[in-house]
C-alpha positions, 0 to 999 in steps of 0.5 A: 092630865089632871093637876094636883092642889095641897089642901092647905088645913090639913098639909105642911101644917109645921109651917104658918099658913102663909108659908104653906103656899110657898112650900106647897109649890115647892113640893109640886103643888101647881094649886092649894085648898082651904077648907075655911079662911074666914079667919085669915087676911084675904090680902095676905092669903093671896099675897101668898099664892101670888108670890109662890105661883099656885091658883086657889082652888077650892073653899067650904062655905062657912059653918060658924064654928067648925070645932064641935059646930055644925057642917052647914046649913042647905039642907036643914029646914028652917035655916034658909036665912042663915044658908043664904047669909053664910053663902053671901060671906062665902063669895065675898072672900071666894071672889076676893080669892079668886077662888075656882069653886066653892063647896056647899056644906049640906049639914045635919039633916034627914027626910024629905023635907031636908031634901026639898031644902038643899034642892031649893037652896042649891037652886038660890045659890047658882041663880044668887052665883051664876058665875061661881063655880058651886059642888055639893060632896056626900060624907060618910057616916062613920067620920061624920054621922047624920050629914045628909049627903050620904051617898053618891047616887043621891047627891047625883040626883041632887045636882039633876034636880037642881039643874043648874048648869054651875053646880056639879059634884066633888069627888073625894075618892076616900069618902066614896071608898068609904061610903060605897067600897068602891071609888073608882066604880063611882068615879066611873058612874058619875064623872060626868058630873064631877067638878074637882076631885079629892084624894086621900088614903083609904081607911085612915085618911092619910097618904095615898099609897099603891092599893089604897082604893085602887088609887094608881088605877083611879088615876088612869081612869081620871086621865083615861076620862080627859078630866082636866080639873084639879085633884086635891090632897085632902088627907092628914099626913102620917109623919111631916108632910114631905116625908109622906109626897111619894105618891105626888112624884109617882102620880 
């Protein structure tokens, strides 16, 4: 049975973020996310977990400025020596973490030439990591316009192209609804590459309910697969975030 992670940024943001651990577990979280720490004391942040008893699951790689800044680098041409720089912050606080993967941000870029950039990038990063745990998610062009991971079947073929056996994919059931219609038909055409799931409420990225992208069906079918990963809630909540965890007790 898959285990559930609470996405730190975006849940129980009433609280300061070290107290959000504590309240994560509480609600029955066994794992937590954050998207981008880099501004926070790694001391403190696993104090935190620690002391509450959640793994740190999942980070992104370091976009410089996520207010209004660009969505990564991989696959933006000419920006090789910035990628690699990021990258290397990156596992410096994901090691420090004891973080599990490390989601690699593919940013703003489109052609051919993009492609061989990720492609090689990807291919600089498993060999610069081969210990780490690395994914690549495509995003939908309505919440994020022009990002180069666009679709699910091209970042699957990314993750063949590089072949590296520490690179897999992450699975946001709301970013493959929105994409592609379907999440769960994408989930069971690409499982198999999957490394961590994400879940969210489809539109509006809020709580996961009954019939939002077929999600208690998703589910079983995660089950049914014999995933044994971790599924991360990454959504905004509607009101607080404990009004809102009825889905957590269902699944």
């Amino acid at each position: 049975m898959a285990r559930f992670a609470a996405n730190l940024t975006y849940l129980f943001t009433e609280l300061p973020m070290q107290q959000r651990f504590a309240a994560a577990r509480r609600a029955g979280f066994h794992g937590v996310e954050i998207l981008f720490p880099y501004d926070l004391a790694v001391k403190e942040l696993t104090r935190a977990a620690q002391a509450a008893g959640v793994e740190f699951v999942l980070m992104n790689t370091p976009p410089p400025n996520w207010a209004g800044g660009p969505r990564g680098f991989a696959a933006e041409p000419g920006n090789e020596a910035r990628f690699r720089s990021d990258f290397d912050r990156a596992m410096r606080f994901a090691r420090a973490l004891g973080v599990q993967h490390l989601h690699v941000m593919a940013g703003k870029a489109a052609g051919a030439a993009a492609r061989r950039t990720l492609v090689a990038n990807l291919r600089w990063a498993c060999a610069r990591a081969p210990q780490a745990s690395l994914t690549i998610e495509p995003m939908n062009g309505e919440d994020m316009p022009g990002y180069f991971l666009d679709c699910f079947d091209l970042a699957a073929e990314i993750v063949e192209e590089v072949g590296a056996a520490n690179l897999g994919l992450q699975f946001d059931a709301y970013q493959a609804q929105m994409i592609h219609g379907d999440a769960l038909e994408i989930w069971q055409r690409h499982a198999g590459r999957v490394r961590h799931i994400q879940v969210a409420g489809c539109p509006g990225r809020h709580e996961p309910r009954q019939g939002d992208a077929h999600f208690a069906e998703l589910l079983r079918a995660v089950d049914g697969s014999g995933y044994q990963g971790w599924v991360g809630a990454e959504y905004s909540p509607r009101t607080s975030t404990e009004a809102g965890l009825r889905w957590l007790r269902s699944a």
